[in-house]
C-alpha positions as CSV (number, residue, x, y, z in Angstrom):
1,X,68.9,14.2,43.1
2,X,65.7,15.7,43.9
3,X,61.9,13.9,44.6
4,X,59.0,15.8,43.9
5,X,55.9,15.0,46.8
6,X,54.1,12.5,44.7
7,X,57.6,10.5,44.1
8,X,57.9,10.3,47.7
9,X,54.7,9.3,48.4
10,X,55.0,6.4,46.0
11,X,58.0,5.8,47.3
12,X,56.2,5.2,51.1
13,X,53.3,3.4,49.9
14,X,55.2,0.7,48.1
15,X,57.8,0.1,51.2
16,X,54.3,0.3,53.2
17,X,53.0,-2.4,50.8
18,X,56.0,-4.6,50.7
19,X,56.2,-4.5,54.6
20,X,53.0,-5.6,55.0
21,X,53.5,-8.3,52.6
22,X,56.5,-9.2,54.2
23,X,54.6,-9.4,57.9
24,X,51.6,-11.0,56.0
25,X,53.8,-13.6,54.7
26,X,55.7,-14.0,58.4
27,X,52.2,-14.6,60.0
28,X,51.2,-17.1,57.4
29,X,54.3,-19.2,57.9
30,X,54.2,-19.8,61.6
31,X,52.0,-22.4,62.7
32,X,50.2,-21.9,65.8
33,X,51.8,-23.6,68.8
34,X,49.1,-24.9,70.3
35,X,47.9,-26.7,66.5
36,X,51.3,-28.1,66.1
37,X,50.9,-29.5,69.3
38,X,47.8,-31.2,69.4
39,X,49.4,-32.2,65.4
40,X,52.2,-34.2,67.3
41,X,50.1,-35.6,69.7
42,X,47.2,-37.3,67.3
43,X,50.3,-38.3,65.1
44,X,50.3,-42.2,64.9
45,X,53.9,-41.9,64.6
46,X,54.0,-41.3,68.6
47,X,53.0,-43.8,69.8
48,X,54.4,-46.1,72.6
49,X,56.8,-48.8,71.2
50,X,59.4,-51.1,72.6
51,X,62.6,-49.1,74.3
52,X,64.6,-52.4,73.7
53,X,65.6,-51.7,69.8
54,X,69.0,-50.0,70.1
55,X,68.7,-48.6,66.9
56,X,66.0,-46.4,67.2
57,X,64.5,-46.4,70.7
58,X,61.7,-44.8,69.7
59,X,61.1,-47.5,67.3
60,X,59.8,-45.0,64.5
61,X,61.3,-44.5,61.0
62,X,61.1,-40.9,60.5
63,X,60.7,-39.6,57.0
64,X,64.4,-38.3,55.7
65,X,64.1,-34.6,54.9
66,X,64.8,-35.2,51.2
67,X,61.7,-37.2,51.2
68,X,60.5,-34.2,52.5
69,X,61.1,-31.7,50.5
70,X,60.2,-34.0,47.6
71,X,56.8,-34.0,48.9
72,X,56.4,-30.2,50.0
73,X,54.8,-32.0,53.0
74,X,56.6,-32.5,56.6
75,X,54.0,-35.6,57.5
76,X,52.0,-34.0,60.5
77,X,48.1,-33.0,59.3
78,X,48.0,-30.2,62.0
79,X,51.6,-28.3,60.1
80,X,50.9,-28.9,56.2
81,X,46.7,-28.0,56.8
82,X,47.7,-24.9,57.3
83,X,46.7,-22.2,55.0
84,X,49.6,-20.5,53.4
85,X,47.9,-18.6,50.7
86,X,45.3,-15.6,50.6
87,X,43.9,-17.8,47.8
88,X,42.9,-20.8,50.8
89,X,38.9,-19.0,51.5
90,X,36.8,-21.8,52.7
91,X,33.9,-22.0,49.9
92,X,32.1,-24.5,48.8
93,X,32.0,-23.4,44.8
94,X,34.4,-25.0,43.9
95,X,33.2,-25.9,40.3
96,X,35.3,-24.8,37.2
97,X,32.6,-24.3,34.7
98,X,30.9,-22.2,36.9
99,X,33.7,-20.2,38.0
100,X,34.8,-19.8,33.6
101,X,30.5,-18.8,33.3
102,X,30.7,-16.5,36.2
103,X,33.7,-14.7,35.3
104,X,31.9,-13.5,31.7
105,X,30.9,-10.9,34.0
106,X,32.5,-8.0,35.6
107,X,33.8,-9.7,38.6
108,X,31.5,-12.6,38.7
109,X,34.2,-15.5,39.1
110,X,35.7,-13.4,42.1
111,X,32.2,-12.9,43.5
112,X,31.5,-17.1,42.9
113,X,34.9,-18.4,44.4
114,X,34.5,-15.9,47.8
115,X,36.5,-13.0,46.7
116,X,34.1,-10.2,47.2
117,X,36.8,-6.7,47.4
118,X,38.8,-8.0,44.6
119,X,35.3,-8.7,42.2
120,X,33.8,-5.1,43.7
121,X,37.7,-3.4,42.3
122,X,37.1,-5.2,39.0
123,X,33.6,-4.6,38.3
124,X,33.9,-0.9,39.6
125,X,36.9,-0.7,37.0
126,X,35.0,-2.1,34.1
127,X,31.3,-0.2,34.8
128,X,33.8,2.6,34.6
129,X,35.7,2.3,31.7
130,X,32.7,0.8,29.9
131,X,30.4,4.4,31.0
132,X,33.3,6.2,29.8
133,X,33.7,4.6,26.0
134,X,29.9,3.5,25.4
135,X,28.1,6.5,26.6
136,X,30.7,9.7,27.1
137,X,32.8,9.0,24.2
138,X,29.8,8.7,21.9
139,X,27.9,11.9,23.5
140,X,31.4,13.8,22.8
141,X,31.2,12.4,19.1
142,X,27.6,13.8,18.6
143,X,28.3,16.8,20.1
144,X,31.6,17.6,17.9
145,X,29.3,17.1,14.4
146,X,26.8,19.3,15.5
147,X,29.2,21.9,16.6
148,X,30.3,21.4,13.4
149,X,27.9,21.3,11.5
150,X,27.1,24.8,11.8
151,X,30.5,25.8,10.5
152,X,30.3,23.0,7.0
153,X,27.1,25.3,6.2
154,X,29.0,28.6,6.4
155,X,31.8,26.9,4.2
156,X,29.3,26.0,2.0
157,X,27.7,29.4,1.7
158,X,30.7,31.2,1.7
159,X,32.1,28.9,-1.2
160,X,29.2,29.6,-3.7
161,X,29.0,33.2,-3.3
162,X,32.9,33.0,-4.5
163,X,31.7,31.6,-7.7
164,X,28.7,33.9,-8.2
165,X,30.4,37.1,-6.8
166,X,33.8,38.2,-8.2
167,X,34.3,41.5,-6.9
168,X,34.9,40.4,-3.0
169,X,36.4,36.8,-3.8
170,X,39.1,38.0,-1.7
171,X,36.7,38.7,1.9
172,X,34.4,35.6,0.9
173,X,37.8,33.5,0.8
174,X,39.2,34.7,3.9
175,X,35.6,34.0,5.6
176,X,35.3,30.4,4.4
177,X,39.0,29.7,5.6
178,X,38.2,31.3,8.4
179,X,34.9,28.8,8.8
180,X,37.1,26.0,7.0
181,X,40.1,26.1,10.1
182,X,37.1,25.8,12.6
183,X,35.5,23.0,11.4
184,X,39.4,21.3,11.0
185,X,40.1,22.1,14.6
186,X,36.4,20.4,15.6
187,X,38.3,17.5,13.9
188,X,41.3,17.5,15.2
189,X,39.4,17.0,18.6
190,X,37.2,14.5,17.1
191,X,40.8,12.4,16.5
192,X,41.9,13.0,19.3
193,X,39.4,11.7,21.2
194,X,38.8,8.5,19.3
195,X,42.3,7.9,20.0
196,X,41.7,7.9,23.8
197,X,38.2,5.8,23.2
198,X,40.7,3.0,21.6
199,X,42.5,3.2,24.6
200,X,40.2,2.9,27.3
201,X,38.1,0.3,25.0
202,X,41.5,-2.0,24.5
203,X,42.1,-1.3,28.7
204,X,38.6,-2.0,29.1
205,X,39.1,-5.7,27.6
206,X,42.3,-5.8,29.2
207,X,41.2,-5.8,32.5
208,X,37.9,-8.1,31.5
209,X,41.0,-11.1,30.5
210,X,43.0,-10.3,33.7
211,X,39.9,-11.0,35.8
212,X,39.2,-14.1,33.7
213,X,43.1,-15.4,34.7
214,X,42.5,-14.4,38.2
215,X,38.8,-16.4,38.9
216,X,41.0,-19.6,36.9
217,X,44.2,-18.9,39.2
218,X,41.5,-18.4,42.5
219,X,40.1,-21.7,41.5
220,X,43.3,-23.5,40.4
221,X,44.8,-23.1,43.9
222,X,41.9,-23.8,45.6
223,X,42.5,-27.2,44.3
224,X,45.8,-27.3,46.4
225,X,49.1,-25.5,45.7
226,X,52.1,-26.6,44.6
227,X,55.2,-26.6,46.2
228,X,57.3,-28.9,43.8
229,X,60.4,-27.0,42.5
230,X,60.5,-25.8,39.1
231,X,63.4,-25.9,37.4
232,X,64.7,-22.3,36.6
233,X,66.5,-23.1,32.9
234,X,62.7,-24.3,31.6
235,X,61.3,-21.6,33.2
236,X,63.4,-19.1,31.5
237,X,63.0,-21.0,28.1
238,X,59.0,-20.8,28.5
239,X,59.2,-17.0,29.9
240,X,60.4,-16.1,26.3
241,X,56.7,-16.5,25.1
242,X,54.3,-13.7,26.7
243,X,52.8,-15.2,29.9
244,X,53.8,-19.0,29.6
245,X,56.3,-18.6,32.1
246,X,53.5,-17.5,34.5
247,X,51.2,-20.0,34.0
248,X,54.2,-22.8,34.0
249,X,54.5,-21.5,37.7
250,X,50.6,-21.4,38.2
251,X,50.9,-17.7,38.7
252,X,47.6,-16.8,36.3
253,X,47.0,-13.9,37.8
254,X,50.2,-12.5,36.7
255,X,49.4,-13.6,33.3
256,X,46.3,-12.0,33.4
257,X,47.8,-8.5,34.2
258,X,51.1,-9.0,31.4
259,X,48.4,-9.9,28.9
260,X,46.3,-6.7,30.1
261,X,49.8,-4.7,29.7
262,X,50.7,-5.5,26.6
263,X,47.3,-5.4,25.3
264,X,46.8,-1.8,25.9
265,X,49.7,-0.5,25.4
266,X,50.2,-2.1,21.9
267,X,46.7,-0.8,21.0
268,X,48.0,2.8,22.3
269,X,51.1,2.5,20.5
270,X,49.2,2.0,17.4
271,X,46.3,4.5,18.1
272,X,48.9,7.4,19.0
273,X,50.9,6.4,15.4
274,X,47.4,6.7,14.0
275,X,47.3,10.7,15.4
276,X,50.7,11.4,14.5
277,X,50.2,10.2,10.8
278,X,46.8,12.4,10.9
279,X,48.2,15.1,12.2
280,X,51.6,14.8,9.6
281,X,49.1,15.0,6.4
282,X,47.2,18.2,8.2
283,X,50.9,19.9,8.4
284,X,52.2,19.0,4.4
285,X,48.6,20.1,3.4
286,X,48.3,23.3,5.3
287,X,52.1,23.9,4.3
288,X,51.6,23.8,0.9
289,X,48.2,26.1,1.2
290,X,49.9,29.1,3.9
291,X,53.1,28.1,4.7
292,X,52.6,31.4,7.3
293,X,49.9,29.9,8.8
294,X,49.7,30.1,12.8
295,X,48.2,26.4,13.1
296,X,51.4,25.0,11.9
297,X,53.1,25.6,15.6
298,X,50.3,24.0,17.0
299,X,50.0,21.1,14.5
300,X,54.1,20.5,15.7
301,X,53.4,20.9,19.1
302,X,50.5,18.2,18.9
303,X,53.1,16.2,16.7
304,X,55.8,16.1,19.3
305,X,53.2,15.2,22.3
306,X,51.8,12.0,20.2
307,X,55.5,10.9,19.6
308,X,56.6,11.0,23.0
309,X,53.6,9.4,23.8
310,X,54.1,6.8,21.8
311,X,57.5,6.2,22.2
312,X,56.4,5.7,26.2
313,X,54.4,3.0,25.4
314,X,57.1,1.1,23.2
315,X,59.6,1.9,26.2
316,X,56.3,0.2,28.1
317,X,56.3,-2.7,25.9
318,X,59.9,-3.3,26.0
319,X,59.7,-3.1,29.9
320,X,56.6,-5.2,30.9
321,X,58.1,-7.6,28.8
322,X,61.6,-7.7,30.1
323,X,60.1,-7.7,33.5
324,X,57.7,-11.0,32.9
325,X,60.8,-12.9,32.3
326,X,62.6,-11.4,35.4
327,X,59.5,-12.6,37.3
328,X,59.2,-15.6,36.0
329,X,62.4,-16.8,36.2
330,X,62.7,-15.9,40.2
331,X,58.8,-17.5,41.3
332,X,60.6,-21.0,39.9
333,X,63.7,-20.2,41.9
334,X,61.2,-19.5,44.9
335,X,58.6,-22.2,43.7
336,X,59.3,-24.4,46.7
337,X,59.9,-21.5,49.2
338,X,57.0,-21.9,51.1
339,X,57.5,-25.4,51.5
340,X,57.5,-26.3,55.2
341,X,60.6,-28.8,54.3
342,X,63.1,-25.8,54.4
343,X,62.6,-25.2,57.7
344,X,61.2,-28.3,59.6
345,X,60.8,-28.5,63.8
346,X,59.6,-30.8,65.7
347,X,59.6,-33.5,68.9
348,X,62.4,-36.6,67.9
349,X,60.4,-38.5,70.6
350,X,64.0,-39.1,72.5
351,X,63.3,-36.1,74.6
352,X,64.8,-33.2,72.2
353,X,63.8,-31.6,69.6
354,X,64.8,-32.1,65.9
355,X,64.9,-29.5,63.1
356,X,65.6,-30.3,59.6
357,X,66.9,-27.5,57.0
358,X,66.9,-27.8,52.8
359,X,68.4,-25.1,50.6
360,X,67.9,-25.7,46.9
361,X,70.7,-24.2,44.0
């Protein structure tokens, strides 16, 4: 099996990204000695009592680790303050209207709740995109009727000195088809490129409503995250519906980007079926006119591009959807993962140390 360059390289940056991830997550999830152990020593729960009770000579009911895990919280301040998620930015706007008003614009609830790179990505993606359908798309229209133009007049010239001049109908006909296959090739352009205008305008929107999930799921978790386990059977049952399983596990930004997937490539779908159609009547007509003509390998070869197309973006579909269940399904298996209750260490106040470990199924 062979890689070409770019494969490899995609290949590198992704291991590159999921090690980081992996280290990012590792540095998250160990607490700072030194805050752990000024935790232990402000907790209540340490402090002197009478050695005479033979039962617990501490004389200090610790919380069972069920309890625990139930809770998502191990008891000391100094362990479960800790921030475990890049969402936990110290802000004080903290107000959901403002964040849903803010996020109307490019990157605005990003910029309110603290998140300044991630807004600048957004709103540098939708000035973009935005540029691209609102002012080139409509300069590239405008330019292909007035390149046009000049051919419908030739047409139309060409076409009345056929009925006024019989003795060369034959060279005024071949000039106005000539003039006639010009001015179908400015169109064929012209379709073309409102095809890719759908496009970007549907991706456009697309990433306008993941940004809008995003600010929500910033704010959301901002609030305090959840470490209660969700069961994986209701998860799967909701994941069924576009999106539902991500917001059953809080995940909105996820949602955001599936609805920003199967947004554009439905629209793309659609818009290359649109072409292919187009470009179908162009063939029968031109068929039926010159069967010899020399556009008719070209009119296939645009034919077979816009199905393939199109048929990626169905395989697309099919994908992104089958992939938001898979990821739905295994955040509620690893909803309570970052739960400090899995893994709990700390003083028994005997002398030792005690370490309590759930696994969930």
């Amino acid at each position: 099996m062979r890689f070409s360059a770019s494969s490899f390289l995609i290949f590198c940056v992704v291991v590159l990204a999921c090690m980081g991830v992996v280290c990012a997550a590792d540095a998250k999830g160990i607490p700072d000695s030194t805050v752990v152990q000024k935790a232990v020593e402000n907790d209540p729960r340490t402090e002197e009592v009478d050695d005479d009770d033979d039962d617990d000579p501490a004389g200090i009911e610790l919380e069972e680790p069920a309890k625990i895990a139930e809770s998502g919280k191990t008891g000391v301040p100094g362990i479960d303050s800790l921030q475990t998620y890049e969402w936990d930015v110290e802000t004080e706007h903290n107000s959901l209207p403002l964040t849903l008003l803010f996020s109307l614009f490019p990157g605005g609830g990003q910029y309110y709740t603290g998140h300044y790179i991630r807004g600048g990505f957004i709103t540098a993606v939708e000035l973009g995109l935005a540029y691209e359908v609102f002012i080139n798309k409509r300069d590239q229209k405008k330019r292909r009727f007035d390149q046009a133009r000049e051919f419908q007049d030739s047409v139309y010239t060409y076409s009345r000195r056929m009925l006024r001049n019989r003795d060369s109908l034959t060279y005024y006909q071949s000039k106005r088809n000539e003039y006639a296959e010009k001015i179908r090739t400015f169109s064929d352009h012209k379709i073309e490129e409102e095809d890719l205008r759908k496009s970007e305008l549907t991706w456009l929107i697309g990433v306008h409503i993941y940004s809008i999930f995003d600010a929500y799921g910033i704010w959301a978790n901002n609030q305090g995250h959840s470490v209660e386990y969700r069961p994986v059977l209701g998860t799967l049952l909701r994941s069924f519906v576009p999106g539902w399983g991500q917001i059953y596990n809080r995940e909105y930004g996820k949602a955001g980007l599936l609805y920003m997937g199967l947004l554009g490539a439905s629209v793309s779908m659609f818009s290359r079926q649109d072409v292919i159609e187009y470009y179908l009547d162009r063939k029968h007509a031109l068929e039926k006119e010159d069967p010899s003509n020399e556009s008719l390998d070209r009119i296939n070869e645009q034919i077979l591009y816009y199905r393939k197309n199109r048929n990626q973006y169905i395989w697309g579909l099919v994908i992104i959807y089958l992939y938001s269940i898979g990821d739905a399904v295994v955040d509620a298996m690893m909803s309570d993962f970052d739960s400090p209750a899995h893994f709990v260490l700390g003083p028994d106040f005997r002398g030792g140390i005690e370490a309590s470990i759930t696994l969930d199924f």
